[in-house]
TORDREN-625580 format. One record per residue (C-alpha): z, x, y. Coordinates in steps of 0.05 Angstrom, whole numbers, padded with zeros to 5 digits, always signed. Layout:
// residues N
ZXY...
// end
This chain:
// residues 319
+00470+00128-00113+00428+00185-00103+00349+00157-00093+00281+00212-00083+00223+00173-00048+00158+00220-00059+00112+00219-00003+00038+00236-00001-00004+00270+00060-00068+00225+00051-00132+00249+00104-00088+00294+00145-00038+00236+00155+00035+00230+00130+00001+00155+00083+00024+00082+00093+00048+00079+00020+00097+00130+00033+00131+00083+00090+00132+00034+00034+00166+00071-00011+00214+00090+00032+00232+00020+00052+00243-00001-00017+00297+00063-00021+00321+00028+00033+00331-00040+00006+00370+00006-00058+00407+00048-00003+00439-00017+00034+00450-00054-00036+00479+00003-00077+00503+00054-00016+00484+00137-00024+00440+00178+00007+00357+00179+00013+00315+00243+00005+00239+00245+00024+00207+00298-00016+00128+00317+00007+00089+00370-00019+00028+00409+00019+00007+00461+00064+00030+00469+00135+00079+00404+00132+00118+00421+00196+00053+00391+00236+00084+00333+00203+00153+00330+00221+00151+00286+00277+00122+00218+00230+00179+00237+00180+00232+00223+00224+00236+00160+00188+00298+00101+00179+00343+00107+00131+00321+00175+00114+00379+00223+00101+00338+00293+00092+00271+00310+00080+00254+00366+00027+00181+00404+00047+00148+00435-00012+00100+00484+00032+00051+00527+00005-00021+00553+00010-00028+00527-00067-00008+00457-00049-00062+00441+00000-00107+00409-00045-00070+00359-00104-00072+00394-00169-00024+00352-00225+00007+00421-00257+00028+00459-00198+00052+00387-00163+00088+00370-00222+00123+00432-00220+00140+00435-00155+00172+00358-00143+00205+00351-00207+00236+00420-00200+00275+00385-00132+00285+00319-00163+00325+00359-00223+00367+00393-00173+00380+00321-00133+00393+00288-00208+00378+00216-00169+00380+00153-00205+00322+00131-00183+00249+00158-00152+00208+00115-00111+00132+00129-00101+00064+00095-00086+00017+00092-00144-00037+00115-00107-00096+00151-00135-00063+00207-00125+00010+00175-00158-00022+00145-00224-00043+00216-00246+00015+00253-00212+00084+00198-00227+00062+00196-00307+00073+00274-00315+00139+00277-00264+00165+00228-00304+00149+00263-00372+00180+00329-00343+00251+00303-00309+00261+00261-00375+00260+00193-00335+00231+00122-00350+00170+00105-00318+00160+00035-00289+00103+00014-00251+00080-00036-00193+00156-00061-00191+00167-00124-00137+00244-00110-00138+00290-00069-00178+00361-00085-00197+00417-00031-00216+00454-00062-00273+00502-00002-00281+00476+00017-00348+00401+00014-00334+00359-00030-00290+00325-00102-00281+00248-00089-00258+00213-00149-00233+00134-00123-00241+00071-00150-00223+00026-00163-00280-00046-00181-00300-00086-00158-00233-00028-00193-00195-00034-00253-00229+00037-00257-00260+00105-00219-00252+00153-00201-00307+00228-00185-00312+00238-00115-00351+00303-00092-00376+00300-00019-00370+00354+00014-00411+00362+00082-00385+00399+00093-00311+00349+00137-00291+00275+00113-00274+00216+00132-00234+00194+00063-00206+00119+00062-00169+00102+00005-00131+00032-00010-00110+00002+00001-00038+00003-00060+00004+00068-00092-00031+00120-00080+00020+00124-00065+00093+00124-00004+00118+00181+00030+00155+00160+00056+00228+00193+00126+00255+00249+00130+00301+00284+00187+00340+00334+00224+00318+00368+00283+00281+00349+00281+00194+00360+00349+00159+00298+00376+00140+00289+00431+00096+00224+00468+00082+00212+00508+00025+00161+00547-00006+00167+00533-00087+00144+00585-00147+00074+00554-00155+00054+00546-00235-00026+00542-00226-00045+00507-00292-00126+00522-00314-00151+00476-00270-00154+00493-00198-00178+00445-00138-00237+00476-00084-00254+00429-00038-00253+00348-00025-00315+00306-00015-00305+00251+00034-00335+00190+00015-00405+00173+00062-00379+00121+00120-00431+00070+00123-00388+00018+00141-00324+00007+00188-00257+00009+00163-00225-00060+00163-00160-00037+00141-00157-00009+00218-00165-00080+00246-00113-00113+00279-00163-00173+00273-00199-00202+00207-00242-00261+00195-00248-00261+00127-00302-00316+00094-00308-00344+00027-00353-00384-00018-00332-00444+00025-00384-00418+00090-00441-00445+00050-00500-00396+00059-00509-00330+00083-00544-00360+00148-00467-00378+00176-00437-00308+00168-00469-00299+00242-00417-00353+00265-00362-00319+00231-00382-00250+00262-00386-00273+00323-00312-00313+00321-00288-00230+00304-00328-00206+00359-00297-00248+00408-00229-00232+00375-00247-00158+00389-00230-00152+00306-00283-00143+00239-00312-00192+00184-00287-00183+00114-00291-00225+00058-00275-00255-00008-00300-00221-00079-00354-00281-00089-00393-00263-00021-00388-00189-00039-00420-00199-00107-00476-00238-00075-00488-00174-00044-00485-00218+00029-00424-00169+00052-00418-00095+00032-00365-00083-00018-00322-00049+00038-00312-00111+00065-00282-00141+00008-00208-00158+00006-00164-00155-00045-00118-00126-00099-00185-00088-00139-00207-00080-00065-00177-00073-00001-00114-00085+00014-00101-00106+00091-00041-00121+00140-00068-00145+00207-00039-00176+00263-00073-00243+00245-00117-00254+00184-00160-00315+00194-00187-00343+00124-00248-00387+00128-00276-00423+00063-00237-00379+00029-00190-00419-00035-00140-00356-00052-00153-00331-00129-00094-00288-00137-00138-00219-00129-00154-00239-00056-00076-00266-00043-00051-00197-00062-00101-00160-00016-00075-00193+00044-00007-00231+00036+00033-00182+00079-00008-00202+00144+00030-00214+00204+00001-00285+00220-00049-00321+00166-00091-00377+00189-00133-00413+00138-00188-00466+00154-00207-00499+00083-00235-00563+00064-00194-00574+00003-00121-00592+00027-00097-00566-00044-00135-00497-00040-00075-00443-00063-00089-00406+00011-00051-00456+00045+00014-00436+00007+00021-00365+00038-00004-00393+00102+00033-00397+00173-00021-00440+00197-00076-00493+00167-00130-00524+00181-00163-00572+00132-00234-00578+00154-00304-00555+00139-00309-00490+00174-00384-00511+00187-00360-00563+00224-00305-00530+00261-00335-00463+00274-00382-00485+00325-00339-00520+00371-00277-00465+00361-00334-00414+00387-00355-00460+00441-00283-00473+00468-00273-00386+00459-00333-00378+00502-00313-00423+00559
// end
């Protein structure tokens, strides 16, 4: 089986989505046997090289040229689906990023493939493929029957681990495609203001939701991620309130994190949160409600009022 994962440079970084696609082609690759090709396009991609060197990877196709610094849909489209013809793979893999949902609609359109989004798993039936797909903000997932053998299948960002690099030798070959600049052409990016830390860099949250009671206790729960040396999200409800900026907020309409340990306080996992932060390493979850839906993706429990507990877990940290 011959799979294309598409990969996307995202702030002058090869992006976490496009370790995630490739570890789905992986899952394919080990099931169904053939080879893997990474395809990236972009401007001066050898800086790159090194962070591609990725497992499972058989060869890496560069698409470089001055044109493809900035994302434009035409000349992208172009470019990719001009490599994925030559390939002819069953299958292409790639994050529906920003970036993906305007790009992945118009590859599909011009290689003639089937276009299924936010799969969960994919199954080659021989004739066509089984999709399971998430659903409904996350809510539900659905079996598809996909009658066609070839498919471009996006997942979404945050679904699936990503694949780390490793040393050793993967063919790459860079190229510099015949650029087809459509009437709209891209002159510059505007970085959004940063008026607020990043907590998808966090190896550390403490996360609160409606359960901390008033806005008064956040200063115990910012203090626990202080002495945790991590940062204080939160749940949708205490964003609306307006008692946490937005950027705080996790979830699958918000942000999507993977720390090292995610500690949930008061918070009762709608689905929307669950999705933002289910792939954490370790989940610990201090609720009041021994039936609250947060304990099911949990490694650890606590069934308590955190107003209760807080104080004395901070006084036994600070000894």
């Amino acid at each position: 089986m011959e799979i294309v994962c598409i990969g996307e440079i995202f702030n002058n970084d090869v992006g976490g989505p496009t370790y995630e696609a490739i570890y789905l082609g992986n899952e394919l690759k080990r099931e169904y046997g053939g080879r893997l090709t990474l395809i990236i396009a972009g401007k001066d991609l050898d800086k790159y090289s090194g962070k591609l060197s990725i497992q499972g990877v058989d060869s890496i196709i560069l698409l470089d040229h001055p044109s493809l610094e900035l994302y434009e849909q035409v000349a992208y489209t172009r470019a990719i689906a001009g490599e994925i013809k030559a390939i002819s793979p069953q299958i292409v893999i790639a994050p529906y990023t920003s970036q993906g949902m305007d790009l992945l609609p118009s590859i599909a359109h011009e290689i003639g493939y089937t276009l299924v989004t936010y799969c969960q798993s994919l199954k080659f039936t021989g004739n066509g493929w089984i999709a399971t797909r998430v659903i409904y903000g996350g809510k539900l997932l659905e079996d598809v029957e996909v009658d066609d053998r070839n498919i471009v299948a996006t997942i979404r960002p945050g679904d699936f681990p990503q694949l780390k690099q490793e040393t050793g030798s993967i063919s790459v070959l860079k190229k510099s495609p015949e650029i087809f600049q459509g009437k709209i052409r891209p002159i510059g990016t505007v970085k959004p203001s940063l008026e607020d830390i990043d907590i998808t860099k966090y190896d550390v949250l403490v996360s609160v939701g409606r359960g901390i009671g008033s806005r008064e206790n956040l200063e115990m729960a910012d203090e626990l991620a202080k002495i945790l040396n991590g940062a204080l999200a939160c749940s949708r409800p205490i964003a609306d309130m307006g008692w946490l900026p937005k950027t705080r907020q996790v979830g699958s309409s918000a942000k999507t994190v993977k720390p090292k340990v995610y500690i949930a306080l008061g918070i009762s996992g709608a689905t929307n949160h669950i999705n933002g932060m289910k792939n954490s390493n370790t989940i610990i979850s201090v609720n009041k409600d021994p039936f609250a839906p947060i304990f099911e993706i949990s490694h650890y429990g606590v069934v308590a009022d955190i107003n209760d507990l807080l104080p004395l877990l901070l006084e036994e940290l600070k000894k």
